[in-house]
N, C-alpha and C positions, 0 to 999 in steps of 0.2 A: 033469389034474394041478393045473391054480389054485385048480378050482373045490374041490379036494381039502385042499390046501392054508389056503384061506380059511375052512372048516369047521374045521381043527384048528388055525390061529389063535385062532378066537370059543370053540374050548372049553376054549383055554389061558386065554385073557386077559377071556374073557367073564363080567360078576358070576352071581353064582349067581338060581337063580329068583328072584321077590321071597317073601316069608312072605306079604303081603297084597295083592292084585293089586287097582289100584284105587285106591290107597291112594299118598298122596306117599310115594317111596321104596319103598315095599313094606313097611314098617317092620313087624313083628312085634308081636304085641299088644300085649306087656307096654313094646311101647314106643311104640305108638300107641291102648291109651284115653287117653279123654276125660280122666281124673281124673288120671291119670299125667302128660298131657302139656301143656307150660309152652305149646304153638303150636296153633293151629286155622289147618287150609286151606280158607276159602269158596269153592269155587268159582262164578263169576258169568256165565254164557256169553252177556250181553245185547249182538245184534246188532241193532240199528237204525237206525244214522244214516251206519251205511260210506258213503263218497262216490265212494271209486277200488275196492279189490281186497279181495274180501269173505271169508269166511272165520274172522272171531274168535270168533263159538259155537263154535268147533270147540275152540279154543286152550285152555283147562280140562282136556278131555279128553287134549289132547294132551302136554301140559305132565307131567300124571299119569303118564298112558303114559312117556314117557320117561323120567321121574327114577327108577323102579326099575330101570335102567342106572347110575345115576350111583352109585357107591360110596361107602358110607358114609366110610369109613377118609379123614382128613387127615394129611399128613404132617408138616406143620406143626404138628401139636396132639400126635402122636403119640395117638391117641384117635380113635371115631367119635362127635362129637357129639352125632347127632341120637338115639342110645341111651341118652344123660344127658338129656337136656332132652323128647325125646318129642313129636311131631307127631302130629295127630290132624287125619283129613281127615272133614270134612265132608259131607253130601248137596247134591246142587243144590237148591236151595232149590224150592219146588212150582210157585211162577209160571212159573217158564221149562218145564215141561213143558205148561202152559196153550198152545192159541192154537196149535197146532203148532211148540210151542217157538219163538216169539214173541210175548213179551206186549207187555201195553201199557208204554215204557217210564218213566211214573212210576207203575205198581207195582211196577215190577221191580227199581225205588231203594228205593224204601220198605222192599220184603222185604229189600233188600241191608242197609239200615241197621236194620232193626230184629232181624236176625239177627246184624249183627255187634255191634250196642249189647250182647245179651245175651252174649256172650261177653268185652266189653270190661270187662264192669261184674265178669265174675268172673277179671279179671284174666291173662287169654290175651293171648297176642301174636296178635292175626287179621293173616291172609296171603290177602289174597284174590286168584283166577285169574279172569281176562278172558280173554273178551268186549273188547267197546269200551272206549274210556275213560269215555264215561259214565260205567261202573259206578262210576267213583271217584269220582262226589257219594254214592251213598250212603255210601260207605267214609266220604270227610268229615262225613256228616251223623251216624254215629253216632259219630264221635269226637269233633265237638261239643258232642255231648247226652248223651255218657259221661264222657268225661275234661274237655273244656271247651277253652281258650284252648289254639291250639296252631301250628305252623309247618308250612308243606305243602314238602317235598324233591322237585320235578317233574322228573325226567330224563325229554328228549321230542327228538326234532327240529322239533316244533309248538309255539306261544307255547300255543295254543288259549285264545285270549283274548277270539275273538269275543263278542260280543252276542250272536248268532244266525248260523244259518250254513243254508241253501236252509231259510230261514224257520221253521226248529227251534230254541231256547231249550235244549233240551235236546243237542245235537246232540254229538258227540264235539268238536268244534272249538272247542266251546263251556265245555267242563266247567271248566278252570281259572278262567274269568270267574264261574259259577255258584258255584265254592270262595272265589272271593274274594268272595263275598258275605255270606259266614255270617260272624258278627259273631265268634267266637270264630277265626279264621283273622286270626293277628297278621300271617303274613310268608311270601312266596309268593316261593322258591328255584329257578329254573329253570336248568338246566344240558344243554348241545348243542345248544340252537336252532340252528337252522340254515333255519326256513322260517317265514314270518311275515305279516303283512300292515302299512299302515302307519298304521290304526286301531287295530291290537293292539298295534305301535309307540309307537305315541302315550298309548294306554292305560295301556301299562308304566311308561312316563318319569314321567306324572300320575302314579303312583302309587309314586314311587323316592326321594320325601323322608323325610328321617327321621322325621316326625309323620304320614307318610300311613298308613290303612288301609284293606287292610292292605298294607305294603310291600312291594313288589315288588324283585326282585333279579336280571337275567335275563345270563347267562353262555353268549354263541355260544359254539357248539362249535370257529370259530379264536380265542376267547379262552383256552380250554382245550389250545388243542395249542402243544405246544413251551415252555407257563407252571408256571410252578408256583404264581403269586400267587391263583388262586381257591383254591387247598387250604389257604392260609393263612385268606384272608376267609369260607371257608364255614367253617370249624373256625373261627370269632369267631364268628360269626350263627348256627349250630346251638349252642355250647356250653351245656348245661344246659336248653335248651327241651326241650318236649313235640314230637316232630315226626311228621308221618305221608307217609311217602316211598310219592311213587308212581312206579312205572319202566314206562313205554311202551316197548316194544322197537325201535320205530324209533328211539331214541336213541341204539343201538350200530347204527356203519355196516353198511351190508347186506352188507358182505364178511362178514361176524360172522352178520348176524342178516337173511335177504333174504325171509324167511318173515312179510312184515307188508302191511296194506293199503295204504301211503303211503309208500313208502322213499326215505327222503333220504341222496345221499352226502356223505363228511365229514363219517361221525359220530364217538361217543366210540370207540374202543377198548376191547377188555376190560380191563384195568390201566387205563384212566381209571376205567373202572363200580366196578370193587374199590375203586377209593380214592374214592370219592364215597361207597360205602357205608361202609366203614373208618372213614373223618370222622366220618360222620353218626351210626354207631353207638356208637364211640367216646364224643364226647363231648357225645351227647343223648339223649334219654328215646325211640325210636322206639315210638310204642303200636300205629301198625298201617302195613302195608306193603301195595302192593298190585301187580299185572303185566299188563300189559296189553297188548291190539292184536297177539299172535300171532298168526298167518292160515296154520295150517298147508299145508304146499302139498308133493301129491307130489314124489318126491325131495329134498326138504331137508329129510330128517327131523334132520337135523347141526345145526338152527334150533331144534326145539323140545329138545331135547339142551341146548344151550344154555343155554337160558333156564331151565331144571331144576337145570343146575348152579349159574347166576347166584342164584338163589332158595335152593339151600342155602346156597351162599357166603353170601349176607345172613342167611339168618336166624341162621345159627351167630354170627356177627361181633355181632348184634342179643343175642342171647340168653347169651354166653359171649363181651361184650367183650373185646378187647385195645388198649393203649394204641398208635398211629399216629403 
């Protein structure tokens, strides 16, 4: 009788098949070409530098997989967004099928940035799906060498500020240090740290004056709870920049989101992640966004779900502002 019952629940309230299987959303042609659509989805599935619970080449796929669940329809908009503006998903770029889908990974930046450069330059919003966070020097390197000077929005529960980390330069723990090296990275926004070292500490602080480049701004996640003063200071420090937001899923507590390599608790909240986005989109230029460190893991298929819906919420918000 449950098991009966649960069947004719999913085909009351369950979306209908997707039109394009594979595809973010399942979107339907005419609203997923290329030419049609204001979004491009890269997905980036480079796993090599996991240090605890491995899993994030998977994250791409799964991330896909799930959002043809998530329903288009906003009630808020009274509208389905993404049939105005048109998402257009991408192939995995060719290196990550090299090597037994594990390349080397500073190819596997390079293809990420010289793939997302050419989409930047014809004026798409690129969305790229992780893999590690590495993946996000490439995202950074082509938005330096497309758009130019710009401000990085880091939601993480990690500074990732290191140097170097089990003697990799490139390492996931590493990337935010490797972003704030590109000369065209004015201002380095982090928001739910919660895990740190006291080199990346120190790091941060050197680089927290107002003439330092490039600035750093880092907001624990118990700076964030119970305040509302960073929603003020981030909406002054994004208004009118170029910015390229990148969201690591361990930055929403693992009651939310338990499907990641490194879960920290006493993270953001969902209603904190919406209005971080909300700000940011609001009242700055986002030219590319990127998601990271999913580790999809049987039974918490409720994690990648998630994170599909986090990813329309932003890009809708991105691409059909509203004032906050």
């Amino acid at each position: 009788m449950a098991k009966a019952a649960t069947t004719a629940t999913r085909k009351k309230t369950g979306r209908k098949p997707p039109h394009n299987p594979g595809a973010f959303l399942g979107l339907p042609e005419e609203a997923s070409g290329y030419d049609r659509s204001r979004v491009v989805i890269l997905p980036m599935p480079l796993e090599a530098s996991v240090s605890y619970g491995g899993g994030t080449a998977q994250g791409p796929e799964a991330i896909l997989t799930a959002s043809q669940q998530v329903e288009l329809y906003d009630p808020r908009r009274d509208d389905e967004p993404a049939m105005r503006y048109g998402i257009h998903t991408l192939p995995v770029p060719a290196v990550f099928l090299e090597n037994g889908g594990r390349p080397d990974p500073a190819k596997a930046l390079d293809a990420i940035r010289d793939e997302a450069a050419k989409h930047l330059a014809a004026r798409k919003l690129v969305v790229g799906l992780g893999g590690e966070h590495t993946a996000s020097l490439g995202m950074a390197k082509a938005v330096a060498e497309t758009i130019g000077s710009f401000v990085l929005v880091h939601i993480d529960a990690h500074a990732d500020l290191r140097d170097s980390y089990e003697d990799d330069p490139l390492s996931h723990a590493s990337v935010v240090r490797r972003i704030a090296e590109l000369p065209q990275c004015r201002e380095i926004l982090q928001l739910g740290i919660r895990s740190t070292s006291k080199d990346q500490a120190d790091f941060a602080r050197e680089h927290s004056g107002r003439n330092a480049r490039p600035r750093i701004r880092t907001w624990y996640a118990w700076d964030m709870h119970g305040s509302k003063e960073w929603r003020r200071e981030l909406r002054k420090r994004v208004a009118g920049k170029r910015v390229f937001l990148t969201f690591d899923v361990d930055g929403l507590d693992p009651a939310i989101v338990p499907a990641t390599g490194t879960p920290e608790p006493d993270g953001l909240t969902w209603r904190q992640l919406m209005r971080i986005m909300a700000i940011t989109a609001a009242e700055a230029r986002v030219v590319a966004l990127d998601c990271v460190e999913l580790a999809p893991a049987p039974g918490l298929h409720h994690a990648d779900f998630t994170v599909a819906k986090a990813l329309y919420e932003c890009i809708s918000r991105i691409v059909l502002p509203v004032r906050v």
